[in-house]
N, C-alpha and C positions, 0 to 999 in steps of 0.2 A: 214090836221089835224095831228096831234103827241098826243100820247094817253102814259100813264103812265095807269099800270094795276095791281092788282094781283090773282094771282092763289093760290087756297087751294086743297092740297093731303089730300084726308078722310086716303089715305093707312099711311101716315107718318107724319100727323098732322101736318105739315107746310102751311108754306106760300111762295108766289112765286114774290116779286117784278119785273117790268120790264118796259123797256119804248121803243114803236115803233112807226113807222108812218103809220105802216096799221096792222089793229089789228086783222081781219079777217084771215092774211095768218100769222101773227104771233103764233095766235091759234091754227092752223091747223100743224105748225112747230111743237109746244109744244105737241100736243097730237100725232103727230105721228113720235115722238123719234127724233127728229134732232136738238133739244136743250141739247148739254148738261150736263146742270143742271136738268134736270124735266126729263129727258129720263129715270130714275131707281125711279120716285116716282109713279108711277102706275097711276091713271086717275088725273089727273087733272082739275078742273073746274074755269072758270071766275066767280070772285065772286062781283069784283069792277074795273071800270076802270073812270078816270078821262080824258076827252078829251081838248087838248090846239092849239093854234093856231100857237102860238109859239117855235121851235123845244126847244129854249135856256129854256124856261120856264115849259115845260116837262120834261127834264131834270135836270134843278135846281130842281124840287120836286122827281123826283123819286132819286134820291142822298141825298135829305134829309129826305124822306122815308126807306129808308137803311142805311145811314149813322146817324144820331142821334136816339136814342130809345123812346124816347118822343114823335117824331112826327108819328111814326109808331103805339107807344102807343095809340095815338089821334084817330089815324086813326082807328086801333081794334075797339073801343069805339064807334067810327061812324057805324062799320061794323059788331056786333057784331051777330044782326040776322042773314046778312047770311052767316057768318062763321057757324053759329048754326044748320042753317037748310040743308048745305052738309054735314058737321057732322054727 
């Protein structure tokens, strides 16, 4: 499985897109400083992740999750409780 995912910082009120094939040690990566981009945003939590079967099609969406504003708009929208509730 290939997993597209993201991470919300309560420290720096971001969001963290990203896409891997095992999501369990990728997490484990991000929280213990060896990503970095998320190594200076203090905890980090999984707030959403989308699993595919296909690597190509994990990819096409977490690129167009980052890449267009629209569809990360969409996605907030979808997400919006539990952005709310690490908040």
């Amino acid at each position: 499985m290939f997993y597209v995912y993201v991470l919300y910082s309560k420290q720096k009120g971001e969001q963290y897109i990203g896409y891997t094939n095992d999501l369990r040690r990728r997490l484990t990566e991000h929280l213990s400083g060896k990503s970095v981009y998320t190594r200076h945003g203090g905890t980090w939590e999984l707030v959403y992740y989308e699993a595919y079967r296909s690597k190509t099609d994990a990819l096409q969406r977490e690129r167009k999750l980052k890449g267009f504003k629209k569809g990360y708009a969409m996605l907030k929208i979808r997400i919006q409780d539990s952005l709310r509730s690490v908040a």
